[in-house]
C-alpha positions in Angstrom: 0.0 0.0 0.0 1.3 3.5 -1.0 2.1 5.6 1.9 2.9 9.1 2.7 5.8 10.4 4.3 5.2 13.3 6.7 8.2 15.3 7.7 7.3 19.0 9.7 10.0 20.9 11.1 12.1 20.0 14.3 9.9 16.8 14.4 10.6 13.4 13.8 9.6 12.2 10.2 6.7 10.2 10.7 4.3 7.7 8.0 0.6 7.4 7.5 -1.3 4.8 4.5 -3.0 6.7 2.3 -6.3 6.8 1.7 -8.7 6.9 -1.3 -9.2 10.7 -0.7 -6.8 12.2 2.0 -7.8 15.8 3.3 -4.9 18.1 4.3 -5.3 20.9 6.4 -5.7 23.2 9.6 -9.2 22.1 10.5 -9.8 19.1 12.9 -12.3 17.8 10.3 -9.3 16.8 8.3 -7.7 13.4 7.9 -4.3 14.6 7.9 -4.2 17.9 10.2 -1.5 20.3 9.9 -1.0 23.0 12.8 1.0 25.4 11.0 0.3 29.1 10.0 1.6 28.8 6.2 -1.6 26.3 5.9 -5.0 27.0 5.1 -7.9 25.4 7.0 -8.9 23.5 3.9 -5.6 23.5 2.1 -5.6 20.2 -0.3 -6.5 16.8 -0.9 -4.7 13.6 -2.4 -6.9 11.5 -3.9 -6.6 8.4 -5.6 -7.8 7.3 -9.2 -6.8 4.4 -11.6 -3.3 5.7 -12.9 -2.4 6.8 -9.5 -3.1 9.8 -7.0 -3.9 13.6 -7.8 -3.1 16.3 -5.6 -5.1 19.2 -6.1 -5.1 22.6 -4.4 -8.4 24.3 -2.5 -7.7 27.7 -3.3 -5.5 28.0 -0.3 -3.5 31.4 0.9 0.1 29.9 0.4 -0.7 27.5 -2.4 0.8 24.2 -3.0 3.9 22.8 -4.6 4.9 19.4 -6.0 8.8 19.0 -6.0 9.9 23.0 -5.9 7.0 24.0 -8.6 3.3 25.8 -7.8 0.5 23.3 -8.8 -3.3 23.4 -8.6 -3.6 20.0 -9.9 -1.2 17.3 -10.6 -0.7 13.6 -11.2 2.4 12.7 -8.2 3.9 8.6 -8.3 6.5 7.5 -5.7 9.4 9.9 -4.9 7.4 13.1 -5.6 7.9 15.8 -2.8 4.4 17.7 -2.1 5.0 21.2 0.1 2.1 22.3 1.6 3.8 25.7 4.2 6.5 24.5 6.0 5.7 20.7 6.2 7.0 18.3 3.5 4.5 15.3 1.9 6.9 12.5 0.6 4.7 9.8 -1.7 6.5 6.3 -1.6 5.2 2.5 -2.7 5.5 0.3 -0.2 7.3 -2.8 -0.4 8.5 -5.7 1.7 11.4 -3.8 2.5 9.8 -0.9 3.7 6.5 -1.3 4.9 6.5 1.5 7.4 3.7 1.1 9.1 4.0 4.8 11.5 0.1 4.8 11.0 -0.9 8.0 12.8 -4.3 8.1 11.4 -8.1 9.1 12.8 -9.2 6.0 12.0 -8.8 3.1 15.0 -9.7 3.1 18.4 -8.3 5.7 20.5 -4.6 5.0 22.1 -4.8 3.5 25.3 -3.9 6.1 28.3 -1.5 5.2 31.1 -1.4 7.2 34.4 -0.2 10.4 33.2 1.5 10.4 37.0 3.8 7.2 36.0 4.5 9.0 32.6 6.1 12.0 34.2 7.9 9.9 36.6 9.4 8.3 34.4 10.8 10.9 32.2 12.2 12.3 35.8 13.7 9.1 36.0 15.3 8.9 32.7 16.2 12.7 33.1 18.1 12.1 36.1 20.0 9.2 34.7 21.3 11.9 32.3 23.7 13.6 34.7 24.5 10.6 36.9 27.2 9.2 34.9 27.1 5.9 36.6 26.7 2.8 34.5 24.9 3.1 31.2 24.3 -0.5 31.3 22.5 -0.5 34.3 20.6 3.2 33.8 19.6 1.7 30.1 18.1 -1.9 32.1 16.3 0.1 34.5 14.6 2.6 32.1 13.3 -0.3 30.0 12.0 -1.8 32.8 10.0 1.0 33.3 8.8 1.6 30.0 7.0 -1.7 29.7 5.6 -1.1 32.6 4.4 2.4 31.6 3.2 1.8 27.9 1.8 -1.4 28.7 4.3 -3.5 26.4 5.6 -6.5 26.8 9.3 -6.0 25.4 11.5 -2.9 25.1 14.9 -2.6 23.6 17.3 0.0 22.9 20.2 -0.8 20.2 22.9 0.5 19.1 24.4 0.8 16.1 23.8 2.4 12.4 22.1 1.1 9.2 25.6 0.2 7.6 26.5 -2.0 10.7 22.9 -3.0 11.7 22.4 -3.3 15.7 26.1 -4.3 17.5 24.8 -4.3 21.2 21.4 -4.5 22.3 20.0 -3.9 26.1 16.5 -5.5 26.6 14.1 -6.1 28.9 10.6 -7.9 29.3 7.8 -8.8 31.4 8.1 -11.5 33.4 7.4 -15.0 32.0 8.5 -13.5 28.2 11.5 -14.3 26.4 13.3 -11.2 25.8 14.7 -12.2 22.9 13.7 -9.6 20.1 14.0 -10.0 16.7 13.6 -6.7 15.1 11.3 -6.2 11.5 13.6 -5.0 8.7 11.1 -2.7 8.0 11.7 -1.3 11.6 15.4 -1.2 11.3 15.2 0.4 7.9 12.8 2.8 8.9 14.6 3.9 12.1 18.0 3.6 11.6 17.8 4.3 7.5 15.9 6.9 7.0 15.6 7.9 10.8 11.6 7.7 11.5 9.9 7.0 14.2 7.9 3.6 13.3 4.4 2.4 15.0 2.8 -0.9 14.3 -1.3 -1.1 14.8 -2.1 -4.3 13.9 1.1 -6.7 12.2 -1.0 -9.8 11.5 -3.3 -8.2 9.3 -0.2 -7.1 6.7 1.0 -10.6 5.3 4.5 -8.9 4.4 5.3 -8.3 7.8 6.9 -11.5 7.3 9.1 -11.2 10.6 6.6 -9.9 13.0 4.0 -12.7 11.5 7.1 -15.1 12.6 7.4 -13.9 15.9 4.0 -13.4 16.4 4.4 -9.8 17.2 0.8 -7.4 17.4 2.0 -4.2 18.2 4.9 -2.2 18.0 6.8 1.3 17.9 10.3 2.1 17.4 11.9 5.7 17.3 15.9 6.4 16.5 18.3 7.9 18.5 21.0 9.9 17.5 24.2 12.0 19.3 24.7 15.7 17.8 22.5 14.5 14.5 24.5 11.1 14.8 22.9 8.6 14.1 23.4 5.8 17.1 20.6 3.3 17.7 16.6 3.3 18.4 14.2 2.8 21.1 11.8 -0.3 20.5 8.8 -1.6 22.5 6.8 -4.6 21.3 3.8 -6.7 22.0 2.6 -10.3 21.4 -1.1 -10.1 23.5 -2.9 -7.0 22.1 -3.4 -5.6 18.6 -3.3 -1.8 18.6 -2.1 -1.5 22.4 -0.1 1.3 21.2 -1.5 4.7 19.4 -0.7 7.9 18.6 0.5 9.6 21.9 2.0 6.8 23.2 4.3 7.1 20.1 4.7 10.7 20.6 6.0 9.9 24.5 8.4 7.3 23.0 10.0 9.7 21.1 10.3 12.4 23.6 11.9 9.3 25.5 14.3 9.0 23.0 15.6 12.3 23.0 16.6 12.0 26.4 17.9 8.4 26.0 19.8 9.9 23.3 21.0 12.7 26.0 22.0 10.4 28.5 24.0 8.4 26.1 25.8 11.3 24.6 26.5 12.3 28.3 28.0 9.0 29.2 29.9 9.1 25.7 31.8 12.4 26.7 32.2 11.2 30.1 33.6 7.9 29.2 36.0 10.1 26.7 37.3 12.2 29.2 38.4 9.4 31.5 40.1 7.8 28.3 41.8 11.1 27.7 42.5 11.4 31.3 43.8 7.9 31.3 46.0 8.5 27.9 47.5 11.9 29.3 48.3 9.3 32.4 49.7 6.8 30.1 52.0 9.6 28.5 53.6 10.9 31.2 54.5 7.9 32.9 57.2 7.7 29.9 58.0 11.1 30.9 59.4 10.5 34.2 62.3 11.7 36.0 63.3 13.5 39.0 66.5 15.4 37.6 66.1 19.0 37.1 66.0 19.0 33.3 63.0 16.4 33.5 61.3 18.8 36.1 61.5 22.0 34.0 60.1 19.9 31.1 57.2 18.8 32.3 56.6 22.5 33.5 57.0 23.6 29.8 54.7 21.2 28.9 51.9 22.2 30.9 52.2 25.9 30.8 52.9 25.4 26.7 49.5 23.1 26.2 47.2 25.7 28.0 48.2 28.4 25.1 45.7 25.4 22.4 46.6 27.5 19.4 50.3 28.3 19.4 53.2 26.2 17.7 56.0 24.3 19.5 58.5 23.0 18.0 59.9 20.1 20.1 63.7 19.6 19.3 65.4 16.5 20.8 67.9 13.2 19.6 66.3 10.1 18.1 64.7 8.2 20.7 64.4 10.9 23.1 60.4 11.2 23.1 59.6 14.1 21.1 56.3 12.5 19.9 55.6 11.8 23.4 55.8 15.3 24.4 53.7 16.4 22.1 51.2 13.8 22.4 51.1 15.6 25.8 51.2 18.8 25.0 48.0 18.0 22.7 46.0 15.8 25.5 46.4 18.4 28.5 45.2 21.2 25.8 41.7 22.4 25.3 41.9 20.6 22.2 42.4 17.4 23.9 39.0 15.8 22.7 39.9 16.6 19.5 42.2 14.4 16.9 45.7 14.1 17.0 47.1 13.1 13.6 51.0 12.2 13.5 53.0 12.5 10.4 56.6 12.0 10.3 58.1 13.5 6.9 61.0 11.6 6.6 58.6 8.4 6.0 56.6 10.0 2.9 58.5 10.1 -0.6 58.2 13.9 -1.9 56.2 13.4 -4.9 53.0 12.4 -2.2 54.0 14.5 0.7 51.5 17.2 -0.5 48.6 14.4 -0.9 48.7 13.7 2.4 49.2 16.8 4.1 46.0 18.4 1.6 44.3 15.6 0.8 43.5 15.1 -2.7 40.5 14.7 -4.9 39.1 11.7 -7.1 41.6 11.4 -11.0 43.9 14.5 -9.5 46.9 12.1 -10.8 47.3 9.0 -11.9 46.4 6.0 -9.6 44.2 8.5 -7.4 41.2 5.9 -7.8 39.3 7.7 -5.1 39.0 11.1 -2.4 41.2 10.9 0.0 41.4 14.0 3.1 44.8 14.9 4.2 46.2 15.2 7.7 45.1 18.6 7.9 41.1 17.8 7.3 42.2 15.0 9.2 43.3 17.1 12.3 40.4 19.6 11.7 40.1 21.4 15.6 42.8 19.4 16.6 46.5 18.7 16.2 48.6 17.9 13.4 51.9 16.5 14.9 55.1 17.0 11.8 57.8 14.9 13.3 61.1 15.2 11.4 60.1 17.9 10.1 63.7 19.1 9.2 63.8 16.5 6.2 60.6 18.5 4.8 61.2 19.1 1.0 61.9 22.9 0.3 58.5 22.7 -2.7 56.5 21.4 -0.1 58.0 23.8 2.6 56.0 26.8 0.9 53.0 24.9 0.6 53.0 24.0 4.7 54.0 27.7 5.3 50.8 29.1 2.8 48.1 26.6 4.8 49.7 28.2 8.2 49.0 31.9 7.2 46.0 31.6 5.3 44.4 29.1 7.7 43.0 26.8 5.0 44.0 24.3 2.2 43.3 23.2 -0.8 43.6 19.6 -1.7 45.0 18.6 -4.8 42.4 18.9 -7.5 40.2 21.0 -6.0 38.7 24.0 -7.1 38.2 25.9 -3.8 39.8 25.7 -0.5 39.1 25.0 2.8 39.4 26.4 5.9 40.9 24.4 8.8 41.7 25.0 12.7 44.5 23.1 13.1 47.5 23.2 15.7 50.7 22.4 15.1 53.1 20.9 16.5 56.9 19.9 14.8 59.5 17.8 15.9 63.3 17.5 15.1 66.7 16.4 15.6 68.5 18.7 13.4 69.5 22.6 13.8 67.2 24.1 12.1 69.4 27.6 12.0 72.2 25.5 10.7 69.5 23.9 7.9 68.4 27.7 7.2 72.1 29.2 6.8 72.4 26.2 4.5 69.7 26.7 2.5 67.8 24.1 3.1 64.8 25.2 5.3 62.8 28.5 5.0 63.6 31.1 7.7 59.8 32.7 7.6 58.8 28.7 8.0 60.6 28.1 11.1 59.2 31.2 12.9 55.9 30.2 11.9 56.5 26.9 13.7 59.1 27.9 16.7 56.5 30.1 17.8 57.5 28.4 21.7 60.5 25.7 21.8 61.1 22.9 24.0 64.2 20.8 24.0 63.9 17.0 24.9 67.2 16.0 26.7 69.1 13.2 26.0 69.2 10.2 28.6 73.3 10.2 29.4 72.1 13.4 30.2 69.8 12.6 33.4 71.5 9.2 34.2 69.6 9.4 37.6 66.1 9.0 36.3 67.8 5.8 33.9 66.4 3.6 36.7 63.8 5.1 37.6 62.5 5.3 33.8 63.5 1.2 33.9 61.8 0.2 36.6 58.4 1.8 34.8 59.1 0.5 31.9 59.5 -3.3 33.1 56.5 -3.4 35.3 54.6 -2.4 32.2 56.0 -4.9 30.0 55.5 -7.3 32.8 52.2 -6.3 33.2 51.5 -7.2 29.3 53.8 -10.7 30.0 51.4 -11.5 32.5 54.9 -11.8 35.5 55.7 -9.9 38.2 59.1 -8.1 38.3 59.8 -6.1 41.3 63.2 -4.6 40.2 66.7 -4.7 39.2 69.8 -7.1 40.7 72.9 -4.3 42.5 74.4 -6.2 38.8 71.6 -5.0 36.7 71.6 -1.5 37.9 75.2 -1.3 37.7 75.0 -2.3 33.7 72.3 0.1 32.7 73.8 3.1 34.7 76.7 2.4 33.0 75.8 2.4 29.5 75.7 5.5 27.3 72.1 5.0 25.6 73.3 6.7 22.4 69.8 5.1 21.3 68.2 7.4 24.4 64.6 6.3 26.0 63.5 4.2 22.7 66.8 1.7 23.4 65.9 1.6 26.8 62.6 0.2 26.4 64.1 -1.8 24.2 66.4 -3.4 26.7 63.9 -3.6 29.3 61.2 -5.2 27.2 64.3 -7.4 26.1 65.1 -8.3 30.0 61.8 -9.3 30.8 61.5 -11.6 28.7 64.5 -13.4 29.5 64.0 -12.8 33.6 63.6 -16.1 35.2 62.1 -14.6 39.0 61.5 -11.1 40.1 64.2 -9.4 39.7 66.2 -8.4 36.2 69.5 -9.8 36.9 72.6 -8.6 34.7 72.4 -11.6 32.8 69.3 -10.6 31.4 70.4 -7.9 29.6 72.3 -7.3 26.4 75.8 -8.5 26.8 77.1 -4.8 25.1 75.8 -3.1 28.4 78.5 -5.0 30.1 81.2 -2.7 28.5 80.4 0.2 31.1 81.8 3.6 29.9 83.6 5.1 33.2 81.4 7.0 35.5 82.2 10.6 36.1 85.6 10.6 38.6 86.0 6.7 37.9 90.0 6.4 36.8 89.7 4.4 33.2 92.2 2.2 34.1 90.5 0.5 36.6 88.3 -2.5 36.0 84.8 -2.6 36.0 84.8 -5.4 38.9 87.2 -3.1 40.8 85.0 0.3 40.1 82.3 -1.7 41.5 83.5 -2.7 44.6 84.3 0.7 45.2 80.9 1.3 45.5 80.1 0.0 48.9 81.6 2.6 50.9 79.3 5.3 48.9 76.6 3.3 48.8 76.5 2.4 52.6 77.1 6.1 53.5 73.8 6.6 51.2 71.8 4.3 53.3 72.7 5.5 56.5 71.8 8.7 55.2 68.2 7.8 54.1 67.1 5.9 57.6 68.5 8.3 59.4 66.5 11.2 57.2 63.4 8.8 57.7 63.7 7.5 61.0 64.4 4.2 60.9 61.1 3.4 58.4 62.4 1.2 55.5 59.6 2.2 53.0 60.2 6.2 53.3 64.0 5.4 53.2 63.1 3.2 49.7 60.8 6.0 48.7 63.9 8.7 49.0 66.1 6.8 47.3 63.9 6.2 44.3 64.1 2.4 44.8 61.8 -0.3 46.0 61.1 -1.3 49.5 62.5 -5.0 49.0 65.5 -3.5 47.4 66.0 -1.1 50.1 65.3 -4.1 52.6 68.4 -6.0 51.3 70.5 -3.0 51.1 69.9 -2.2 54.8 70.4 -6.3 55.7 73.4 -6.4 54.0 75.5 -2.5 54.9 73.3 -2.5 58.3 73.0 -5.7 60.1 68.9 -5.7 59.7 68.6 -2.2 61.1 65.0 -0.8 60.9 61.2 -0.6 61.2 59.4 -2.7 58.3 56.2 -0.9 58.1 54.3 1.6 55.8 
């Protein structure tokens, strides 16, 4: 049966059958009953006839149109668009894909009223659950609940997912005694999650083509979508197997003012559950950040004073393997752009000839083998940050290009005929002199003070040797962690091999080494053994006479070390822990050290 689509502004689209004669206007007398000031009491009728339906116009103030053109009379088939004021009349044949049974009509026995009292209790309900931000699970469980018992249906679901990927997780509930298994029409899905209408179901077993419902025995239904910012995520469902036409009109109305706020509350837990993962990323960032040295220190304040200023450049200089993408991956999450992308590109890794591709993006047959439109990093990074690591090795052609999209704040991707604007940060990374690249003519001057805006300079690891340990310690309980063993530290051996090691390679041959020693530890503790034999060759420590052996260096130590310990219980009374916690070191390690250079001496608790 042909139907009409009815779509008014700020209103969910919804479908009615039509008619042999359908009557469109302001009056109540009319079948289909528009309350809008651009339409006339008696404004037109659809009526049918052999070839098809006729719309015809009754002389109304605003007048009628039938896909953008004034009619008083014409012949409309299926995809015609019929505006009548500010409502749009879409005509579509049904078929058994898209029987859309939203059948808001006059005919029928009036919808069935529940306490108007339990209504508004349960919107509170549902409204509170918006700001609780406990578990969705549970607030999505407890609100179904409550809307069988409300409407008077036996099963309500809400899933999620889009017409593309169909439903991916569903939350359902019934009444007690019924299967909560739900098996949803296509027609519903299609309706809700295609073309994003709410759907109500009068009477399934009297339409043969409702194949699915006829399976599953299913008399009533309704079904609205829900969406996040205009995003389409999921509908609301609500079902029934006893009654024919338990649902009408209002009760579909209240469903979809339900959804709305089900479509709140999930976009509520969405941020909230964002911001924790931010919160938890920033977390997992500066763990590789660590260090107690002074240099380390004055970083991290760099960092955080440098991310509050969200729009300004920073070039990060540093030595391969230092962490400048990890500093910048932290200047981008504790920055008000933080819940925005951040899109790395490192320019050493693109060959010239496509470095402008991806940084612009680039349009369907712009060159040969473009088979398709592709965005670039900039779209790409669009409110975010666009991280340019190596940027040193950036091609002089394309240096222009990067220094036009900075000024002019938009881009233009290859093939295009206009640009685009973009809000994009960025941030650049290096490991070369980037004065010495401009007095050699190999890097624009008005570039780099477009990106050197601020500057922060990563230090090298022999440069901080104290936090080596401390950086090595983190780094193996994570890689334990992912192992699935438990290392609580490093053998007097161990720490004496990767203090003496230069780490030319800085933090990234570190983690190497210690994901390498992990492996290969046989109890808790990363014995020298375990690592690499070239970290045997210990360079000499600062005041350590080259001639001397490393054996010989190392039992040198002892005095030193002793005089250390001492130091720390003394400084923390006696308490092992606090005297572990000055030292930087575990409490077992510090437990052994005071056993050993102490006779036993001290208090084991907290």
């Amino acid at each position: 049966m042909p139907h009409l689509v009815v779509r008014k502004p700020g209103q969910m689209a919804y479908s009615m059958p039509l008619p042999d004669v359908l009557r469109i206007g302001r009056h109540e007398q009319n079948e289909l009953i528009l309350d809008d000031n651009q339409v006339s009491r008696q404004h037109a009728t659809i009526t049918r006839f052999e070839r098809g339906f006729e719309v015809r116009d009754l002389g109304s103030r605003h007048g009628t149109r039938v896909n953008g053109e004034p009619v008083t009379t014409r012949v409309v088939e299926a995809g015609d668009r019929i505006q009548i004021g500010n409502v749009l009349l879409e005509l579509h044949e049904e078929d058994e894909r898209t029987i859309v049974h939203h059948q808001v009509t006059a005919a029928g026995p009036p919808p069935r009223e529940a306490g108007a009292d339990r209504r508004l209790s349960l919107l509170f309900d549902v409204s509170r659950a918006i700001g609780a931000m406990g578990d969705t699970e549970v607030m999505l469980g407890e609100m179904l609940s409550a809307i069988v018992d409300v409407l008077g249906g036996e099963r309500a679901l809400v899933g999620l997912g889009d017409a593309s990927r169909g439903l991916v997780r569903r939350f359902c509930r019934a009444r007690r005694g019924s299967s909560p298994d739900v098996v949803l029409s296509r027609a519903v899905l299609e309706a809700t999650l295609g073309r994003r209408e709410a759907v109500i179901v009068r009477d399934a077993q009297r339409d043969a083509r409702l194949e699915t419902m006829h399976r599953e025995r299913i008399l009533s239904a309704m079904a609205v979508p829900l969406g996040l910012s205009a995003r389409p995520v999921g509908l609301l469902y609500v079902d029934d197997r006893q009654a024919a036409e338990r649902f009408g009109p209002d009760d579909l109305a209240y469903l979809t003012a339900l959804g709305h706020l089900v479509s709140a509350a999930l976009e509520s837990a969405e941020r909230y559950q964002a911001a924790e993962a931010r919160a938890e990323a920033l977390a997992g960032v500066t763990d590789e950040i660590l260090g107690k040295s002074e240099v380390m220190t004055r970083l991290r304040a760099q960092i955080t004073k440098y991310a509050a200023a969200g729009h300004v450049s920073v070039l990060v200089r540093g030595e391969s393997g230092s962490g400048k993408e990890l500093v910048a991956r932290a200047l981008h999450e504790a920055s008000p752009r933080a819940a925005r992308p951040f899109v790395p590109l490192n320019c050493a890794a693109i060959p010239e000839t496509m470095l402008e591709s991806e940084l612009f993006g680039h349009e369907k047959g712009a060159f040969t083998g473009a088979v398709a439109k592709k965005r670039g990093k900039f779209a790409l990074a669009d409110g975010g940050t666009l991280f340019l690591d190596e940027i040193g090795d950036l091609a002089l052609p394309a240096q222009a290009k990067l220094l036009r999209a900075l000024q002019e704040g938009e881009i233009q991707p290859l093939g295009a005929e206009r640009t685009q604007k973009v809000d994009v940060r960025v941030l650049c990374a290096t490991h070369k002199d980037l004065r010495h690249e401009i007095a050699e003519k190999r890097f624009r001057e008005d570039l780099y003070y477009r990106l050197a805006v601020v500057e922060i300079e990563v230090p090298p690891l022999r440069e901080r040797e104290k936090d080596v340990l401390l950086i090595a310690m983190a780094l193996s309980r994570r890689s334990a962690s992912t192992m699935g063993k438990r290392i609580e530290g490093f053998t007097e051996a161990a720490q004496a091999a990767l203090l003496g090691h230069d780490w030319p390679g800085n933090v990234r041959e570190l983690r190497n080494e210690v994901e390498r020693a992990v492996i290969h530890a046989d109890g808790p503790l990363v014995d020298a053994h375990d690592l690499s034999p070239r970290l045997g060759a210990a360079r000499p420590r600062p005041g350590q006479p080259r001639g001397k052996s490393l054996a010989e260096s190392f039992a040198e130590l002892e005095p030193t070390e002793k005089n250390l310990v001492e130091e720390a219980m003394s400084r923390a009374k006696g308490n092992v822990s606090e005297a572990a916690r000055l030292l930087g070191i575990t409490r077992i390690m510090m437990k052994r050290r005071v056993d050993r250079l102490m006779g036993g001496a001290g208090k084991d608790e907290d």
